[in-house]
N, C-alpha and C positions, 0 to 999 in steps of 0.2 A: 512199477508204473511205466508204461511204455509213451513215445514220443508225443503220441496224440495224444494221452491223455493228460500228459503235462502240462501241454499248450492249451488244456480247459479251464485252469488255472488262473488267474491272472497274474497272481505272481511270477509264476514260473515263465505266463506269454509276455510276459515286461522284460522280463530280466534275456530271454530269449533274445529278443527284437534289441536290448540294449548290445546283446555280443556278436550282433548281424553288424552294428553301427560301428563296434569297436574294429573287427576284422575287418570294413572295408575304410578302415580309415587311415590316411596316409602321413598325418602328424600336421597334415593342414588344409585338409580335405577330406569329404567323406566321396568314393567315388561310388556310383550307383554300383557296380557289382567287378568285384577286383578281378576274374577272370577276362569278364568280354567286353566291359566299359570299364578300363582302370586310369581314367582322365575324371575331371571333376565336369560335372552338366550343369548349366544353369538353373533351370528348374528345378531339377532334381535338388540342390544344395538346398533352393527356398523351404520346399515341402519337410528336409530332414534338418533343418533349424527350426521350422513351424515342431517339431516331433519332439526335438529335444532339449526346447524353451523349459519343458516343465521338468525337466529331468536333469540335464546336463548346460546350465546359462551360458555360462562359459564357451563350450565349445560351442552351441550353437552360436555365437560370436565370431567366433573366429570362423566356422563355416563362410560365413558371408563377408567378413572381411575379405577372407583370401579369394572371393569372387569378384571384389570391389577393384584390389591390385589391378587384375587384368583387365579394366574396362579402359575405354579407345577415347584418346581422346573428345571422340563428335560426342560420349554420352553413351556410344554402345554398349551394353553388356554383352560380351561373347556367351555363345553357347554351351562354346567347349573351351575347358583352361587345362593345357595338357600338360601330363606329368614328365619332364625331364627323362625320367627312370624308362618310360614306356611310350617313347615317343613314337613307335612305328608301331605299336601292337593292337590300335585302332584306324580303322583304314573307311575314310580318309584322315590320314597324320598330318600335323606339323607341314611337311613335304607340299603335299597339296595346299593348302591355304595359303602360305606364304604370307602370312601375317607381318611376320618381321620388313616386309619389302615397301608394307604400307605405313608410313611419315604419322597417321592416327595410332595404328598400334602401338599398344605398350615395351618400353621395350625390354627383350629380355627373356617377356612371357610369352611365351607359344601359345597362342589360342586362334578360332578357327572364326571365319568373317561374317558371322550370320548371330543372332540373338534367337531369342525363346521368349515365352509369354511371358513378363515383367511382374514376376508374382514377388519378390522381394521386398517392396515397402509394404506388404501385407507381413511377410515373415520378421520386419522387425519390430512392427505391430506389434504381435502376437510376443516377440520378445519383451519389449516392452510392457507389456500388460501383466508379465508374469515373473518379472523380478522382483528375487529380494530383497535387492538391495538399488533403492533408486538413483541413489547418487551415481552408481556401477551405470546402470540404465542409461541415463540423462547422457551419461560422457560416450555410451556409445550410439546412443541415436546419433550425437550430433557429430560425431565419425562418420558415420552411414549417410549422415544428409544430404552433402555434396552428391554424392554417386550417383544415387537416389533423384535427387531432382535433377542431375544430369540426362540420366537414362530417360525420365519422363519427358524432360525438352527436345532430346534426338526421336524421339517417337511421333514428337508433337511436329516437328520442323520435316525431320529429313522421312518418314513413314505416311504421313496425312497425301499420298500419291495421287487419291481421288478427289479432295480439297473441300472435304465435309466432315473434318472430324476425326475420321479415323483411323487405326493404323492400319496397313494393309503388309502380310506378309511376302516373301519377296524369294520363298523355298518353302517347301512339305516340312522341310526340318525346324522350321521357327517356331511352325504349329506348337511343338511338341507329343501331338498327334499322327507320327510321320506317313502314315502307311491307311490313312484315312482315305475313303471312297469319295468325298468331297473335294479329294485332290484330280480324282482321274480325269477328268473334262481339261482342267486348264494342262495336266501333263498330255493328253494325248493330242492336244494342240500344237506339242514342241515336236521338232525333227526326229526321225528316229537315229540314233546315236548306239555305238559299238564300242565297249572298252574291254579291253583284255586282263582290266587289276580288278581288286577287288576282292571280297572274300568268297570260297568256293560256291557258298550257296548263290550266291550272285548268278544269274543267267544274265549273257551276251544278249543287247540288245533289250534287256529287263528295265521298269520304272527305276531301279536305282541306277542305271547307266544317265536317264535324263536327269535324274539328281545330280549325277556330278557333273553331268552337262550344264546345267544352271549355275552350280558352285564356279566351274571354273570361268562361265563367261562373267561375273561379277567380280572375283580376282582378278580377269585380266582386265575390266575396268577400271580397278585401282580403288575399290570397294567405293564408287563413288556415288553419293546421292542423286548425281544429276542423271547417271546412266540408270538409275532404280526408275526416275519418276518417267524417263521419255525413250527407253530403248529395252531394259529388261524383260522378256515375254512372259515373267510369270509374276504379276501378282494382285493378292486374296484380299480380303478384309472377310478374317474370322471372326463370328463372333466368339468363341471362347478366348482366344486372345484379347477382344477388344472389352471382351466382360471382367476378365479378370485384369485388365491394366483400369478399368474403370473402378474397379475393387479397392486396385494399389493410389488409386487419385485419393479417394476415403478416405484410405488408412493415411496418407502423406497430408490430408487435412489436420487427422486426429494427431498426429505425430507432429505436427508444425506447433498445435496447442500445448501438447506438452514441452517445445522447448523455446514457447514464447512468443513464435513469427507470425508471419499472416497465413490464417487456413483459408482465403479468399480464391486466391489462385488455382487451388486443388477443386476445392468446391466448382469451380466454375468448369475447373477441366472435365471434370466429372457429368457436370451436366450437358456439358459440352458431347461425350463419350454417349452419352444417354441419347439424346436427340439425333446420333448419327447413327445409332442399332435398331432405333425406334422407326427413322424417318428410311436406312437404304438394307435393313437385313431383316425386315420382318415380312412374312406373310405367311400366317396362319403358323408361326412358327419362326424362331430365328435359323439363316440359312447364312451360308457362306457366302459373298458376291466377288466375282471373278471379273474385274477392272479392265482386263485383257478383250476376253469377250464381250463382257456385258451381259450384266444380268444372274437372278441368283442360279445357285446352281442346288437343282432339287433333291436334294438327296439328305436325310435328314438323321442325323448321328449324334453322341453325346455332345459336342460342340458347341450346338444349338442350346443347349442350359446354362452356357456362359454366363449369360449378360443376366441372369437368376442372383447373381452374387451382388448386384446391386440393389441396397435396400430401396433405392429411391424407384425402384421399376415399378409401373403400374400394375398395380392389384387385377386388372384385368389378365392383362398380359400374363401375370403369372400363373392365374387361374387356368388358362389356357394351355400354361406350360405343362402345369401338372398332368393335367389329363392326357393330355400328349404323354407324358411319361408314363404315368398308369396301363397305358391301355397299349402303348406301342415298342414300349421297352422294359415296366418292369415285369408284366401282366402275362407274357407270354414265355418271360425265363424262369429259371427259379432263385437266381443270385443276382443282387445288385452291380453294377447296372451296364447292358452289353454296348459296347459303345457304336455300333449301330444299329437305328433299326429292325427289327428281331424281323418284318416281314418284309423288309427292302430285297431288291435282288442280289444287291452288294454286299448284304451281309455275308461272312465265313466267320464261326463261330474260333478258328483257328487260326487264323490270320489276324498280325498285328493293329488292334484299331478298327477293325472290320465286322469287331462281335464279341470279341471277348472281352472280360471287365475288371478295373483296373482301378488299384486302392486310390490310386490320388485323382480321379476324378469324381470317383463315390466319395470321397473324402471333400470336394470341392462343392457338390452338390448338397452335402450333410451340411456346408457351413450355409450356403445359399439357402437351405430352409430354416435351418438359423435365422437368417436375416429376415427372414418374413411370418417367423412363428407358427410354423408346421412340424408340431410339436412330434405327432404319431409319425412322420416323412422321414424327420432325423434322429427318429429313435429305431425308425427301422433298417436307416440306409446305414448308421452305425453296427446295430444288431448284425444285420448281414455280410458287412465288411467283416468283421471280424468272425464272423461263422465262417468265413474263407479259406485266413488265414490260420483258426486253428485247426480246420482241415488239412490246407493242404499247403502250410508253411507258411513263408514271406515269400513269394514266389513274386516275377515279374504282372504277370496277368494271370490271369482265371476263364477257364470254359464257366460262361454263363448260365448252364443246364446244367452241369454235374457237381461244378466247382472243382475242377479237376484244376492243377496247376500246370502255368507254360509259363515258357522261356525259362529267366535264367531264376537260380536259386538265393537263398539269401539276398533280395532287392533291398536297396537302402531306403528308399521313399515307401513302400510295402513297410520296412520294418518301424521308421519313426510314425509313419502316419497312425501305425497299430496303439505306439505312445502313448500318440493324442487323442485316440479312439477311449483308451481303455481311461484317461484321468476324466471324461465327461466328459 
């Protein structure tokens, strides 16, 4: 039996996907891909706790503890929590951030001064829901509580920059969509900037030089809220970030019930989160809005399916979504789902974010039709995910027409999300 046909299997794509997780895992972290991200990511850790809830309790546990350690004082969750062992072998490292220099960081742990979409009280959600053993359960939600509503008050206080609700990102890298065409407006706004580091495929004078242009003017601010809300020149309110923190209010509802407190708070956040997607990122579609300029910025990419994860969204509205989806992204590829625009001018089927499709946001949209019982949508967006992966591995991303694989090999978030795909 040769590889592909092993991976038709389910057995064999479980077991597969479970020794993608084991290799890149560090005894207390799983890091997306041990050669070229061998730090632990934010997000990336939620989605492979979401993976390994039904497989491995345990360490999906400790996944997210060891994310917990390193959050900041104010409530931050960092991005990046960098490995000791490999601290220069991701660039920008340690070095750059200078984490340690800032009184909020933790101390000790090296991590990087920027967060990611707040998908975590979703993932301990999802842990919760699938324990054995409840008692086990019960003692570590309310380990995770604290962090948890930490992170959600620093998004609520020091993020709400436009003063309606909602968070607004403050770097391309928060997105977790980094290299997203819904970035280029508010970057070609910034100075043009020249750095000589970096990795070789880096071009002088490239989008990633104003990345770290932006990273270092917010380090030398001393990572301060004040400088975010009245001097920082870059920042967003995403809807996929604001749909999937609206997700995490939910789940920090349903988790509050289970260990007794008040789900008042969350509820509220939540609808709070709802009436500011509804009232400054919709038209004819949810859109990114750029605080800097003003006004959304038209370019319409998976993103826009965010705020999909909220069951409370109006039945209009979604109706609306879908056909957007039908007709503008799935309709004209042959794999779920490209993450821009298939006829936009921005799309590059090759380019990170620009076109090609990617387990954990097909993964994010299968749960979103979940939510509103679009039974054929998340039988499909399932089906097709994993017609991906037993093509063309766990790979990072997918050519949306051929299903050919890119980037890197063996993904961690690829391999769990496959997991959760394959238990229903």
């Amino acid at each position: 039996m040769d590889a592909r046909s092993a991976l038709d299997d389910d057995t064999a794509l479980e077991q597969a996907a479970l020794d993608v997780l084991d290799a890149n895992w560090t005894g207390s972290a799983t890091v997306p891909s041990m050669g070229r991200y061998p730090h632990q990511w934010s997000w990336d850790s939620a989605f492979v706790a979401i993976g390994l809830a039904r497989r491995r309790w345990s360490r999906a546990c400790a996944e997210l503890l060891n994310l917990f350690s390193a959050q900041w004082s104010t409530g931050m969750l960092p991005h990046i929590v960098f490995d000791r062992a490999h601290q220069e072998a991701y660039y920008p490292g340690p070095s750059m951030w200078r984490s340690g220099e800032c009184a909020a960081a933790p101390r000790g742990v090296p991590t990087s001064g920027l967060t990611q979409p707040p998908l975590q009280a979703c993932a301990v959600w999802w842990i919760w829901r699938y324990a054995a053993d409840r008692d086990a359960a019960l003692g570590f939600v309310r380990r995770a509580w604290p962090a948890l509503v930490a992170q959600h008050d620093y998004l609520a206080s020091a993020r709400d920059i436009g003063g309606d609700g909602l968070a607004a990102i403050v770097h391309p890298w928060e997105s977790g969509l980094d290299d997203s065409p819904s970035w280029d407006a508010p970057l070609a706004a910034l100075p043009m900037v020249r750095y000589a580091c970096g990795p070789e495929e880096w071009h002088s004078g490239s989008r990633q030089d104003r990345y770290v242009w932006l990273a270092l003017r917010y380090r030398d601010s001393g990572y301060g809220a004040g400088y975010l809300r009245d001097e920082h020149p870059f920042a967003v309110e995403d809807p996929m970030f604001n749909g999937i923190w609206l997700a995490s209010c939910t789940a920090l509802a349903n988790l509050a019930d289970a260990i007794g407190t008040d789900r008042k708070p969350f509820d509220e956040a939540a609808e709070r989160i709802r009436g500011g997607l509804l009232e400054r990122l919709w038209e004819d579609g949810f859109y990114a809005r750029d605080l800097r300029a003003g006004g959304l910025i038209p370019v319409r990419t998976i993103g826009g399916f965010g705020p999909m994860l909220d069951p409370g969204m109006p039945a209009t509205i979604v109706g609306t979504l879908i056909e957007l989806l039908e007709s503008s992204f799935l309709g004209p590829s042959g794999y779920p789902v490209p993450s821009c625009e298939v006829r936009a001018l921005e799309f590059d089927r090759e380019r990170y974010w620009r076109g090609p499709s990617w387990v954990n946001t097909n993964w994010l949209l299968r749960q979103a039709a979940a939510e509103h019982g679009l039974g054929a949508l998340e039988r499909l967006l399932a089906a097709g995910t994993l017609r991906l992966v037993r093509q063309a591995g766990f790979r990072e991303c997918f050519d949306p027409f051929d299903g050919m694989g890119r980037g890197c090999r063996d993904f961690s978030w690829s391999a769990a999300l496959t997991l959760d795909l394959l238990a229903g």
